[in-house]
Rosetta silent file (secondary structure, phi, psi, omega in degrees, C-alpha in Angstrom):
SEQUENCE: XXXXXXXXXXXXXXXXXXXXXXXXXXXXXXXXXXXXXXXXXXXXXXXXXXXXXXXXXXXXXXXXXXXXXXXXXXXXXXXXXXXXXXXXXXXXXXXXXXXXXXXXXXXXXXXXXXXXXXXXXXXXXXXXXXXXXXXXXXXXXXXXXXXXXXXXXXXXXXXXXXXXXXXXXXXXXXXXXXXXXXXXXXXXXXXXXXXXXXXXXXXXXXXXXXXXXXXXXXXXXXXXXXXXXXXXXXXXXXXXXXXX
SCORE:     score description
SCORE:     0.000 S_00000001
   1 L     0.000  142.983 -162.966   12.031  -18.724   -3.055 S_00000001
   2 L  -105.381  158.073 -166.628   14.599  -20.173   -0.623 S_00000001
   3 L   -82.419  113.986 -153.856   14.126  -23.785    0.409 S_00000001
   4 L   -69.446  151.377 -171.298   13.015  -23.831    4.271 S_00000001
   5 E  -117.075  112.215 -153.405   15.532  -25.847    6.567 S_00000001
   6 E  -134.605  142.921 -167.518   13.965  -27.901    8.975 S_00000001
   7 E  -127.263  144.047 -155.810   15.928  -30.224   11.701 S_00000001
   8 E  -117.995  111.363  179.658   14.014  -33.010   12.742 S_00000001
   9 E  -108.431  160.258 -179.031   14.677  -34.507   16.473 S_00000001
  10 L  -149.263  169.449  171.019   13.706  -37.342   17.542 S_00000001
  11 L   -95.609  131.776  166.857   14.428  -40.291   20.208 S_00000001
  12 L   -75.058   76.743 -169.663   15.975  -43.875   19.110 S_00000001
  13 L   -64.873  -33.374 -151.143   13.136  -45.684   20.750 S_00000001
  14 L  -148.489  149.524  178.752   13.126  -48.511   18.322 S_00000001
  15 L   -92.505  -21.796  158.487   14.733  -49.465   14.737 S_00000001
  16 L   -77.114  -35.107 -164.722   11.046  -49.317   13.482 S_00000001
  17 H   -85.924  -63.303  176.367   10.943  -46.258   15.130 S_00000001
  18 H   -49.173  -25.459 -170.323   14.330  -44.927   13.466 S_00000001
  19 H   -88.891  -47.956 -161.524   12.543  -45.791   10.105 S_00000001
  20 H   -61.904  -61.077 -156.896    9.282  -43.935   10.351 S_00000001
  21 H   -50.614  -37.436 -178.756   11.563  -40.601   11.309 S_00000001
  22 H   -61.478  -20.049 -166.158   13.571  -41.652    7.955 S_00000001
  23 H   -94.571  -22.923 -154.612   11.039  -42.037    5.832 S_00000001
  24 H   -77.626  -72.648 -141.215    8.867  -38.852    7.217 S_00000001
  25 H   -59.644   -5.252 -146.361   11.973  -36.616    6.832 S_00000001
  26 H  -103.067  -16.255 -176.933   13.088  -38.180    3.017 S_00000001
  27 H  -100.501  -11.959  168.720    9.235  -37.202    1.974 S_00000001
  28 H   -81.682  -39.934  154.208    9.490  -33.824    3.378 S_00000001
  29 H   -78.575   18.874  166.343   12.442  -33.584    1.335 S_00000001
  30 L   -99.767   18.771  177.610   10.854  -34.383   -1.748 S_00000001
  31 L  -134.065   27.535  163.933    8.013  -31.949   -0.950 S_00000001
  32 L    92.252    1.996  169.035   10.650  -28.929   -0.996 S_00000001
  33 L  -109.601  132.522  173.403   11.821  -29.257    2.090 S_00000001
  34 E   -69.613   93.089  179.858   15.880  -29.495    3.846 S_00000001
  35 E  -108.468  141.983  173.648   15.246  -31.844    6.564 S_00000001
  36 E  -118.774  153.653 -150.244   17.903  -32.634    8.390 S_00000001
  37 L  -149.114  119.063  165.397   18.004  -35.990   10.290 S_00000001
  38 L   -42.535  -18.020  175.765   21.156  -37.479   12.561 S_00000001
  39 L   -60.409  -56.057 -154.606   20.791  -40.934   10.144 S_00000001
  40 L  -113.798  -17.198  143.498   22.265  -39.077    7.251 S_00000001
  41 L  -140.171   66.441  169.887   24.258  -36.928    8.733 S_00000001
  42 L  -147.890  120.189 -179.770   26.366  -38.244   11.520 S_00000001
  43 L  -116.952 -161.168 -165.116   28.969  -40.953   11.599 S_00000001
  44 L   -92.607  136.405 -179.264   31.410  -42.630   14.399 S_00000001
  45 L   121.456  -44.947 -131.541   33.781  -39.747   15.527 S_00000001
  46 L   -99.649  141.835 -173.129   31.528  -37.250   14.757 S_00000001
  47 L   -88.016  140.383  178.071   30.503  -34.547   17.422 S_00000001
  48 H   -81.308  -65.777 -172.114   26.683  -34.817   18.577 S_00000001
  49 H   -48.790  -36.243  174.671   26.681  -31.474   20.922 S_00000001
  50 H   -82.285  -38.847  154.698   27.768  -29.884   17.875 S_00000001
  51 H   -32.515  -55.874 -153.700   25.641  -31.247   15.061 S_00000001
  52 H   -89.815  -91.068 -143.098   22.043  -30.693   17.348 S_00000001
  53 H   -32.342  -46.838  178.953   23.633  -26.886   18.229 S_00000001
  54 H   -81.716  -22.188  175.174   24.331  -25.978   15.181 S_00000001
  55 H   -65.513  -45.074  136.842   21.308  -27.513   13.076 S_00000001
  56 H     1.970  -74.170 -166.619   19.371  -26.272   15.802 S_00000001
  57 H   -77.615  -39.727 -150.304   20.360  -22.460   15.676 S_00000001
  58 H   -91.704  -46.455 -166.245   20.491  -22.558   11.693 S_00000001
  59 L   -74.420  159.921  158.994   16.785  -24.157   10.872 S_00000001
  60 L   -66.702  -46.709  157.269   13.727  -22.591   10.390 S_00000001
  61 E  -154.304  151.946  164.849   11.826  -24.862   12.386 S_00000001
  62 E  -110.180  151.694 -178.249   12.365  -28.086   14.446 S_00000001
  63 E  -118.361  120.572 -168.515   10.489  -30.749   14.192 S_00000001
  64 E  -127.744  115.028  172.662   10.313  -32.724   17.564 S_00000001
  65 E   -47.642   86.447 -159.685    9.106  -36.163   17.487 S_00000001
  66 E   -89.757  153.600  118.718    6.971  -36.640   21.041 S_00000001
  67 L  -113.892  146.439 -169.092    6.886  -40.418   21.799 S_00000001
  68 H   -60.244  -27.902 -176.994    6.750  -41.502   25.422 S_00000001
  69 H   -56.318  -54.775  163.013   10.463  -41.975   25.331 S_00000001
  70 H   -91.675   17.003  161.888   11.283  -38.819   24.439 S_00000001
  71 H   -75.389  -61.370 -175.258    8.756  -36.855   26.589 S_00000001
  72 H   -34.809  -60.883  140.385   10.379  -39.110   29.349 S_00000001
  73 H    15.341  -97.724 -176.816   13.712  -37.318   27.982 S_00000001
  74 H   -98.962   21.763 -153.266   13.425  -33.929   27.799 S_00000001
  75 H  -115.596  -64.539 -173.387   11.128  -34.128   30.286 S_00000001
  76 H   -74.246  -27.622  176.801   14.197  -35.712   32.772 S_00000001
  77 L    74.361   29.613  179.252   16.999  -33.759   30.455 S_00000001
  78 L   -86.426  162.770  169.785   19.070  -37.334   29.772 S_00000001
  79 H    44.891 -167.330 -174.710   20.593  -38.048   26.634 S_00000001
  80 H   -75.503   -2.683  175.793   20.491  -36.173   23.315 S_00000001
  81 H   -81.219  -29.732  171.683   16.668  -35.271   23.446 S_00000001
  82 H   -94.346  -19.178  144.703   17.602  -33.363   26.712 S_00000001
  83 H   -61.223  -47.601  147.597   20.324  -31.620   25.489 S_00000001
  84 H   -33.907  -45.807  151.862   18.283  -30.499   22.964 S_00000001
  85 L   -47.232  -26.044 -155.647   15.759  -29.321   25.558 S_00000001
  86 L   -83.234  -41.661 -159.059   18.455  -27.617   27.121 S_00000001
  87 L   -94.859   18.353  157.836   19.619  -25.289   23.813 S_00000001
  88 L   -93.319  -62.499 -171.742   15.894  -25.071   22.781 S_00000001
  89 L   -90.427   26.143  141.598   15.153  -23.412   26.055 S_00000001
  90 L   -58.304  150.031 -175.368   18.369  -21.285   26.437 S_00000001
  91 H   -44.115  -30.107  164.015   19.635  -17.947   25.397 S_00000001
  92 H   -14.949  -74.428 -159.916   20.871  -19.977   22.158 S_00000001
  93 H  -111.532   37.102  162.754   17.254  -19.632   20.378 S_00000001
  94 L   -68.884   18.263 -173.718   15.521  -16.898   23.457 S_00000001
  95 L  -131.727   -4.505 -176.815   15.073  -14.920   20.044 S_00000001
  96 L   -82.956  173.905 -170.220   13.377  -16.920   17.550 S_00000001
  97 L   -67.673  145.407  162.279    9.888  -16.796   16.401 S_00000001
  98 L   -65.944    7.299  167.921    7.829  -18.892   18.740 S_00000001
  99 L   -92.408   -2.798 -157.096    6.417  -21.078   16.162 S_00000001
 100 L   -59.337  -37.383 -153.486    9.659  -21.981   15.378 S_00000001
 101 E  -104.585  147.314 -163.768    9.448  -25.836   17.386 S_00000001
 102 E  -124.294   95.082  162.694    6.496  -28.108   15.506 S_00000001
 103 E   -79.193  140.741 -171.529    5.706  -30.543   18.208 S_00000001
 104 E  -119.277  106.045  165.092    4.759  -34.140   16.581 S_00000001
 105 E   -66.464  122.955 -172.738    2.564  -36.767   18.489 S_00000001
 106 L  -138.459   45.709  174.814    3.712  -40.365   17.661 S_00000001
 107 L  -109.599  162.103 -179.339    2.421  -42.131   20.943 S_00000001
 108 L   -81.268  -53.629 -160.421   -0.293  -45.382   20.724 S_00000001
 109 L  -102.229  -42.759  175.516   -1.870  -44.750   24.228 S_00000001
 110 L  -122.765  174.117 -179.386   -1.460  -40.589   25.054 S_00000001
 111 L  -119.674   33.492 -170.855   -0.655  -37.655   23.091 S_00000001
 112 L   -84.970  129.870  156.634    1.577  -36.127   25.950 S_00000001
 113 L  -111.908 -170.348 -178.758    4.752  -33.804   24.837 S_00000001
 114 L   -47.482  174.459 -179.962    7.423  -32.249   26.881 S_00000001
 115 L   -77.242  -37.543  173.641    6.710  -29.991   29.678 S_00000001
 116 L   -89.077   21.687  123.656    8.228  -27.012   27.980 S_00000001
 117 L   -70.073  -15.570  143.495    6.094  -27.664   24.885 S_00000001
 118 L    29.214 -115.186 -172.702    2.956  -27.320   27.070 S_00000001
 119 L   -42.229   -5.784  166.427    1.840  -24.513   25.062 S_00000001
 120 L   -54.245  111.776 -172.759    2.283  -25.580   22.016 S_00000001
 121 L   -93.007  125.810  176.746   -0.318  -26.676   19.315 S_00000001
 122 L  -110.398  166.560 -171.245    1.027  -30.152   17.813 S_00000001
 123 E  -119.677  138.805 -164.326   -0.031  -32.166   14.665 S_00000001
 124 E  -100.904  113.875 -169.377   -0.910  -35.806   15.884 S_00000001
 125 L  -111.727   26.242 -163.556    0.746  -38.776   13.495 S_00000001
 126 L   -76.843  -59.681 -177.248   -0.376  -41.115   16.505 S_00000001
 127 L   -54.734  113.524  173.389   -3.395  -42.257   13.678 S_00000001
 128 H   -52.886  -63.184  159.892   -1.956  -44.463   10.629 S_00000001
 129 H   -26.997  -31.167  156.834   -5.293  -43.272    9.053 S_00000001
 130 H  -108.820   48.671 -168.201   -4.811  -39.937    9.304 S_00000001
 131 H   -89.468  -77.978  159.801   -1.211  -39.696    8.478 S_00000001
 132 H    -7.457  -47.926 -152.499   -1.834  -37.837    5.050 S_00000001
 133 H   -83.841  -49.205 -171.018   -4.205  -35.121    6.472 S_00000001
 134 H   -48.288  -50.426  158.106   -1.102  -34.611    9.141 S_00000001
 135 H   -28.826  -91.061  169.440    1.414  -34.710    6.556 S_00000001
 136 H   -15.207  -55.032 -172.197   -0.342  -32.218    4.380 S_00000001
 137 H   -57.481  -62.732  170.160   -0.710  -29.809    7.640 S_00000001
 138 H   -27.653  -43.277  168.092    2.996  -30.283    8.096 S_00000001
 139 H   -81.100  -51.406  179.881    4.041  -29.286    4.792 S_00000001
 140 H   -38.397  -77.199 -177.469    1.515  -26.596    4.920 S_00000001
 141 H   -68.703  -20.221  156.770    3.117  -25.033    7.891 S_00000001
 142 H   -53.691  -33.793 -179.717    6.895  -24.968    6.717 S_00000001
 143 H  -105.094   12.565  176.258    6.408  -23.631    3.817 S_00000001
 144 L    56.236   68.565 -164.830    3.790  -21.327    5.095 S_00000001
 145 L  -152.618   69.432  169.386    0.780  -21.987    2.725 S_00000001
 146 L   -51.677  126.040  158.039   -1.891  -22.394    4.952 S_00000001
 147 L   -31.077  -31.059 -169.198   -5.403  -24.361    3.469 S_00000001
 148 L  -140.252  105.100  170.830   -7.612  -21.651    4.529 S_00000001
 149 L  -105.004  147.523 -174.595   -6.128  -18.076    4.191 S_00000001
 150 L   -52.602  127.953  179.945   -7.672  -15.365    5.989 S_00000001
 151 L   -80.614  145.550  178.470   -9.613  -13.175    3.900 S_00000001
 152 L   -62.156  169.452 -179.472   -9.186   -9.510    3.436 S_00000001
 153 L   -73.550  110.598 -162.557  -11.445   -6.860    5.187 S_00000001
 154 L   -76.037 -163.681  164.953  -14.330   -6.170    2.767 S_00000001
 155 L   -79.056  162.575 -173.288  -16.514   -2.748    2.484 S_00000001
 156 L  -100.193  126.809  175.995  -18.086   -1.319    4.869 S_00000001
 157 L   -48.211  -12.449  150.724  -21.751   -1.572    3.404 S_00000001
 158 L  -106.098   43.009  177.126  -22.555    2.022    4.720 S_00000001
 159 L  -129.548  131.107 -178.639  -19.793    3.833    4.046 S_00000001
 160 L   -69.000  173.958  175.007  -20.438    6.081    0.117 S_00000001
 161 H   -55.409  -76.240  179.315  -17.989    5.616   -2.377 S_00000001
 162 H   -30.017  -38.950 -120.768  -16.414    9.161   -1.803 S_00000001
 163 H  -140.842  -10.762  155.145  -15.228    7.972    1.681 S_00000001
 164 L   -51.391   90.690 -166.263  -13.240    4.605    0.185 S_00000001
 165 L   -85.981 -179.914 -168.007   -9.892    4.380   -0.338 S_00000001
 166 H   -52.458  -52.838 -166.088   -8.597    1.715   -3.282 S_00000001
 167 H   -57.059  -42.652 -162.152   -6.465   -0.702   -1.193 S_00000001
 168 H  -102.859   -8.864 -175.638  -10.215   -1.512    0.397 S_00000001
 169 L  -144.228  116.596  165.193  -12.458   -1.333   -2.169 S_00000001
 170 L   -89.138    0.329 -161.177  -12.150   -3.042   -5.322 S_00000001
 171 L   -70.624 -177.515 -156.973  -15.386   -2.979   -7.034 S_00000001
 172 L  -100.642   -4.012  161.849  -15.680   -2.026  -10.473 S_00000001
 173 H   -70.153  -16.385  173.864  -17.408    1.918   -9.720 S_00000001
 174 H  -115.125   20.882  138.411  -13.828    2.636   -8.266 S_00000001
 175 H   -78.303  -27.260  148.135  -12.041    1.194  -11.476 S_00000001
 176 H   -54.942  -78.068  178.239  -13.886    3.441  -13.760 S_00000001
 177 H     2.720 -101.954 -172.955  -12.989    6.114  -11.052 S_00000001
 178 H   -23.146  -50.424 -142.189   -9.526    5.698  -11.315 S_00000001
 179 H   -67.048  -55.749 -161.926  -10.102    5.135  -15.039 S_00000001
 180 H   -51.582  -39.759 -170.886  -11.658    8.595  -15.091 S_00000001
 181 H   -80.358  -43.637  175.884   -9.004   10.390  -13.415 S_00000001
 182 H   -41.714  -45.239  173.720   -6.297    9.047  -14.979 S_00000001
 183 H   -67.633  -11.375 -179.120   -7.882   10.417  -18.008 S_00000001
 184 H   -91.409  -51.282  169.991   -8.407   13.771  -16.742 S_00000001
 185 H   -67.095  -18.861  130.681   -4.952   13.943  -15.933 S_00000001
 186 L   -48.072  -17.371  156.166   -3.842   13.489  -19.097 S_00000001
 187 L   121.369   17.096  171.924   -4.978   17.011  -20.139 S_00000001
 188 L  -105.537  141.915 -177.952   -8.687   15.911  -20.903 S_00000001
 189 L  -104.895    5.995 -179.735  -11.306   18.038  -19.005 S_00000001
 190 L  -129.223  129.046  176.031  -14.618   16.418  -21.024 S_00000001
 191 E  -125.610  161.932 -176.114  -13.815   12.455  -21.386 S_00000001
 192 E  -120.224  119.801  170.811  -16.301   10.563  -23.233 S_00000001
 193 H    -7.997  -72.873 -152.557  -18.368    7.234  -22.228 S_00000001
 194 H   -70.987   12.908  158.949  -16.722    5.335  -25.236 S_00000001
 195 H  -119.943   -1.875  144.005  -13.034    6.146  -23.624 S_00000001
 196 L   -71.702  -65.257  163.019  -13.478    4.945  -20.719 S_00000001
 197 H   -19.066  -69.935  168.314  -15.351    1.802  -21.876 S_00000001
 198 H   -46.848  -25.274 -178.411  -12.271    0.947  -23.713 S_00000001
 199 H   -96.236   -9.038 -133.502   -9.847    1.367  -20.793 S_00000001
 200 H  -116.599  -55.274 -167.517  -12.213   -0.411  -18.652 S_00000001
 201 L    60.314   60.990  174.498  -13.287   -3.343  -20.820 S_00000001
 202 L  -147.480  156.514 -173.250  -16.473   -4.371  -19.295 S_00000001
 203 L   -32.583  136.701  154.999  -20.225   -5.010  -20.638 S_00000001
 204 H   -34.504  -77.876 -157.699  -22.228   -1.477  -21.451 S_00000001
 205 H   -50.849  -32.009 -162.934  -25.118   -2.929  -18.476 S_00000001
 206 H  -102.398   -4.151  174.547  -22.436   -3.207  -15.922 S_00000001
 207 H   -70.995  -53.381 -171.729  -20.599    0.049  -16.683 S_00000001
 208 H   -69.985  -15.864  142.505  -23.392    2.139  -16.676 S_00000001
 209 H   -18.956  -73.690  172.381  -24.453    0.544  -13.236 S_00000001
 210 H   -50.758  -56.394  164.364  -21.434    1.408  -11.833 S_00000001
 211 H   -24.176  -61.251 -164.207  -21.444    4.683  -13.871 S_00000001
 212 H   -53.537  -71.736 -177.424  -24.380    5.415  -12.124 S_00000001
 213 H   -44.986  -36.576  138.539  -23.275    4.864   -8.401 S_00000001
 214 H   -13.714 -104.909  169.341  -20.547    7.770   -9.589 S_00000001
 215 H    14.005  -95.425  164.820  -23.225    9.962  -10.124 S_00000001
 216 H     1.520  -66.518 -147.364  -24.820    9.586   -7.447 S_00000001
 217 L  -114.026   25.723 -177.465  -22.531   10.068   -5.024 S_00000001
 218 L    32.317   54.927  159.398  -21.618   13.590   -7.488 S_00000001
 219 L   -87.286  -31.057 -159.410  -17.803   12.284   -8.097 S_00000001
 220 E  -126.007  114.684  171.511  -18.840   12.224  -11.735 S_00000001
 221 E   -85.841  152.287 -174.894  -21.383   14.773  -13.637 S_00000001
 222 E  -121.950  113.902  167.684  -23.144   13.143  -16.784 S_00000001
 223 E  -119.326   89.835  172.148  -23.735   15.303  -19.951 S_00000001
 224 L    21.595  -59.255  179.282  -25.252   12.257  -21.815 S_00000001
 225 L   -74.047  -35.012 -175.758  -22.493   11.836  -24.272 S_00000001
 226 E  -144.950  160.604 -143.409  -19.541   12.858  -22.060 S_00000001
 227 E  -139.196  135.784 -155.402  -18.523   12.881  -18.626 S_00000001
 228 E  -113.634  157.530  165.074  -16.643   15.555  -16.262 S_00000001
 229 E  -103.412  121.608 -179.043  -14.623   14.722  -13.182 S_00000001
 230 L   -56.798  167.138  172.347  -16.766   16.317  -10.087 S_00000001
 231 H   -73.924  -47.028 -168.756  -15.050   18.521   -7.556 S_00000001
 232 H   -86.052   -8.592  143.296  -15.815   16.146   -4.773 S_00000001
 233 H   -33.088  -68.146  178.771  -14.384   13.464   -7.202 S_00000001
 234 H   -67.146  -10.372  168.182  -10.992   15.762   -7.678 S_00000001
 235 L  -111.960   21.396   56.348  -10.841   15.953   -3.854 S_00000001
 236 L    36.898  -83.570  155.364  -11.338   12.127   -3.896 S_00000001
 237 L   -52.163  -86.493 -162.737   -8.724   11.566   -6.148 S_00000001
 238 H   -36.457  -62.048 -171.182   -6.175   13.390   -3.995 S_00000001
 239 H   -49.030  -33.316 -160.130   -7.334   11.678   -0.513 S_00000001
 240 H   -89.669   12.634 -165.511   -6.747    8.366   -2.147 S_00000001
 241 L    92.012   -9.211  172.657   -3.291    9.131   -3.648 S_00000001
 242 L   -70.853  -33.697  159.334   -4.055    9.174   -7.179 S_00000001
 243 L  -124.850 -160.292 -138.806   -2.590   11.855   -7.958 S_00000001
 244 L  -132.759    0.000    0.000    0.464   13.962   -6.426 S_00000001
């Protein structure tokens, strides 16, 4: 997995201020992340316009530090926070994903970011107390390992078995299925309870449950010892892809 590259801007409001952004970016890189920070890499001589363009263009996401100084900033388009404003909203990056800029609140009295972050949903580091949970989100969304992932689409509780394909239904009546065919396709046309069982591995009570729900729904005929694959089974099998 490649290590996400993340360029972190910020305003020098303060030398307290200069510290927080150091220590935030030095723990995101010890949590797997390249953050890059103007502290550690820029010295005197060294071009600025070129540094924020190219770190810019190159990361995965910026991370932009709102304090009122630098909404007042890129908000006015002075100094390096507004050049930065400029080649955020320019043809530079008109192509990147829009998730790309991670606005960060770090004000005492408002939570206000730039104008052309509006729209944006930001994670608020305003709270000492909640700095952790914010962290945690933060890290979350760079490396893209959300807390709560969306679940797949389950069955639909009235729709039979016959009308399921695999990818959507997981239960264990279409893993004998499968089980079944596969064995049928191997050259047997009578399969037996006790070969399936074996491929299957699961308690007698819940196979023949399942077993049952087969039945039922005539993919599978039952001659008490051994078991045939139905016709609307073998057209079954085809719609879902099991065999060719």
């Amino acid at each position: 997995m490649s290590v996400p590259k993340v360029f972190v801007s910020y305003s020098h409001d303060t030398q307290e201020h200069k510290q927080w952004v150091l220590e935030l970016a030095t723990r995101l890189r010890n949590s797997g992340i390249d953050a890059v920070i103007d502290q550690w890499e820029l010295g005197p001589g060294d071009d600025l316009p070129h540094f924020m363009e190219s770190n810019l263009a190159s990361a995965d996401r910026v991370i932009m530090i709102c304090t009122d100084r630098y909404v007042e900033k890129a908000n006015s388009g002075s100094g390096g926070v507004g050049y930065e404003k400029m080649i955020i909203t320019s043809d530079l990056l008109s192509r990147i994903d829009s998730n790309k800029v991670i606005p960060i609140v770090k004000q005492d009295t408002s939570n206000e970011v730039p104008t052309f972050l509006k729209s944006k949903l930001y994670l608020n580091f305003s709270k000492k107390e909640d700095y952790e949970l914010s962290f945690d989100d933060l890290v979350r969304a760079i490396h893209g390992a959300p807390l709560f992932e969306k679940p797949e689409i389950g069955n639909n509780p009235f729709k039979p078995v016959s009308e399921m394909l695999p990818h959507k239904n997981n239960d264990l009546s279409m893993i004998i299925f499968k089980v079944i065919v596969d064995i049928y396709e191997s050259g047997k046309t009578f399969i037996f309870h006790e070969d399936v069982l074996n491929k299957v591995k699961c308690s007698r009570i819940m196979y023949d449950i399942n077993m049952a729900k087969l039945i039922e729904d005539e993919l599978i005929y039952d001659y008490e010892v051994r078991i045939e694959l139905g016709h609307r089974g073998k057209v079954l099998a085809i719609n879902m892809g099991l065999v060719s």
